[in-house]
N, C-alpha and C positions, 0 to 999 in steps of 0.2 A: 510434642517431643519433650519428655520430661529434661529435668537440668542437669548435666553434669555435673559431680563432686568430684575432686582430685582424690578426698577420702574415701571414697566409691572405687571398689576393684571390680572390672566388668563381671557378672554369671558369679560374683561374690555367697549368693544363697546355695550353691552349686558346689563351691568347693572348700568352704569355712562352716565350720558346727557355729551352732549360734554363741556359744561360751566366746569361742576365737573373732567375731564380730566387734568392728569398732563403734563407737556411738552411732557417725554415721548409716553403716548399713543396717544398724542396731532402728534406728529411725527409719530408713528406706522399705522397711519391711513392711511398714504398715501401708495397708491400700487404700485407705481414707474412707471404707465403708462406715465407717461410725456404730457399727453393731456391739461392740463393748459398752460405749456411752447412753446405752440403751437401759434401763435397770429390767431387773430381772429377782425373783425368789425364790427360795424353797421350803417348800410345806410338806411336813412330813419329816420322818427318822428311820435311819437303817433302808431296809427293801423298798420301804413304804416312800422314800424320800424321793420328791418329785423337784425338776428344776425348773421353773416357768420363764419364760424368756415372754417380752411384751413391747409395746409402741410408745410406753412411756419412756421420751429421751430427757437426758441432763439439760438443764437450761442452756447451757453452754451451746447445747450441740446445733448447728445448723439442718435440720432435716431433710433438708432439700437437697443438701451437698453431702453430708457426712461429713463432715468437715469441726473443729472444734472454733468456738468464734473468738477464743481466747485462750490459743494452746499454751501459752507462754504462763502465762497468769492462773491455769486452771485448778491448781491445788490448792492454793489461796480463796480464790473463788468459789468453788466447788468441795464442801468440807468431805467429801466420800469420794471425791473422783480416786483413784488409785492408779498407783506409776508401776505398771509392768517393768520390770527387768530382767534378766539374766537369771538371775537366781532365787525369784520369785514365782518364773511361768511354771514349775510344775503344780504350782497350785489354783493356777487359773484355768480347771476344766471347764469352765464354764463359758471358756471365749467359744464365737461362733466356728461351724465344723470347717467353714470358709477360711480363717483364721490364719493368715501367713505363720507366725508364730506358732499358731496351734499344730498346722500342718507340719511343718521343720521339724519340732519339736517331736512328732512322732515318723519322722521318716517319711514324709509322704513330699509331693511336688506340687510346688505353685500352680493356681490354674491358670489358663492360657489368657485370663482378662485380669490378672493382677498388672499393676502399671509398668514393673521391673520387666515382665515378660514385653507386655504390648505396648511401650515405649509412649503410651497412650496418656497419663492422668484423666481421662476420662472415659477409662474401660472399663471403673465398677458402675460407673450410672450408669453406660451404654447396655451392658451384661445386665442388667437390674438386679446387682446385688443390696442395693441400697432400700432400708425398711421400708414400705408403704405407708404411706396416712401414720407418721411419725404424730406424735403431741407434746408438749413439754410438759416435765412433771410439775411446772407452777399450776397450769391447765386440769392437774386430776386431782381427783378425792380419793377412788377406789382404781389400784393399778389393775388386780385382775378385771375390770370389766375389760383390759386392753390386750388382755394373755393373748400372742400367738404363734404358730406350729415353729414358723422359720428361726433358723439358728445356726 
């Protein structure tokens, strides 16, 4: 059973735009898939412009969990990691199509294994949203040899 916040209004993603969200729910959204912490590129310009999504994760990130091992600390730690906010998600096409944020953001509704719905915190491992055979980018040389479909 996930934990209650007093700053947590119940079915909050339901009836508040994400602008009107408090830090709180603003943080509750995320499902802990860890698919942002993932690095990803793009090669190519214009039509030609391809996005590649891959198995290379941040050191930080726990692969096993999705999980970050040092959420608190992680901009410090991580010179690239990047703080989603409010006013910066129309520019983040690039999160996964799973993507609480992503989804809200265009109108669409939570799936039935995000944790808010299934009351669950362990409904994205159970769901197998969570990357396969993760690697840490200290672990690679060449990211595309780790390019893959899911996103």
């Amino acid at each position: 059973m996930l934990q209650k916040n007093s700053q947590i209004e119940p079915l909050f993603w339901q009836k508040k735009s994400l602008m009107d969200m408090n830090d709180a729910e603003w943080e509750a959204l995320c499902d802990g898939c860890g698919k942002c912490c993932y690095r990803k590129y793009i090669k190519g310009r214009g039509r030609r412009e391809r996005l590649y999504y891959t198995s290379v994760a941040c050191n930080l990130l726990n692969v096993e969990t999705g999980k970050c091992s040092n959420y608190l600390e992680r901009f410090s730690l991580e010179q690239d990691c990047t703080k989603l906010t409010k006013k910066n998600l129309p520019q983040f096409g690039w999160l996964p199509q799973t993507c609480a944020y992503r989804l809200l953001y265009e109108g669409k509704p939570l799936f039935d294994w995000h944790p808010l719905i299934s009351n669950d915190p362990n409904s994205v491992s159970r769901a197998n949203v969570l990357i396969k055979n993760g690697i840490h980018e200290k672990d690679v040389i060449d990211w595309f040899e780790f390019v893959i479909d899911e996103h």
